[in-house]
Phi, psi and omega in degrees: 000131168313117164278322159254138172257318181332287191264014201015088140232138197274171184280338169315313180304316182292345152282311156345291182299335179284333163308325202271340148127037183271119167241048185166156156349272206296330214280316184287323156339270170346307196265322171230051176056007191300126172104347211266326192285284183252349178079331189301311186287020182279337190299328223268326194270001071020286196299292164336283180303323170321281209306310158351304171281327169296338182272326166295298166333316187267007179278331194280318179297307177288340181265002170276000000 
């Protein structure tokens, strides 16, 4: 699913970039330029990366 239409990026990239080792807002910003144009997509990719992280956490939980 598109998240940004400005720089068509999907939530597979923002998940991608959180594999690749983005642990935040800005750091996926950063890396793919997310958020720069128009902004509207900041709620959705906010969100994305929350549950991302959460799902990393609890896989980091179960493999302790």
């Amino acid at each position: 699913m598109y998240v940004c239409l400005c720089r068509g990026i999907t939530d597979q990239d923002i998940k991608d970039a959180m594999q690749n080792g983005a642990q935040s807002f800005r750091e996926v910003r950063d890396m793919l330029d997310l958020g720069t144009c128009c902004g509207r997509c900041a709620p959705e990719a906010r969100a994305i990366i929350s549950e991302e992280l959460a799902e990393i956490a609890a896989r980091i939980s179960v493999a302790a």
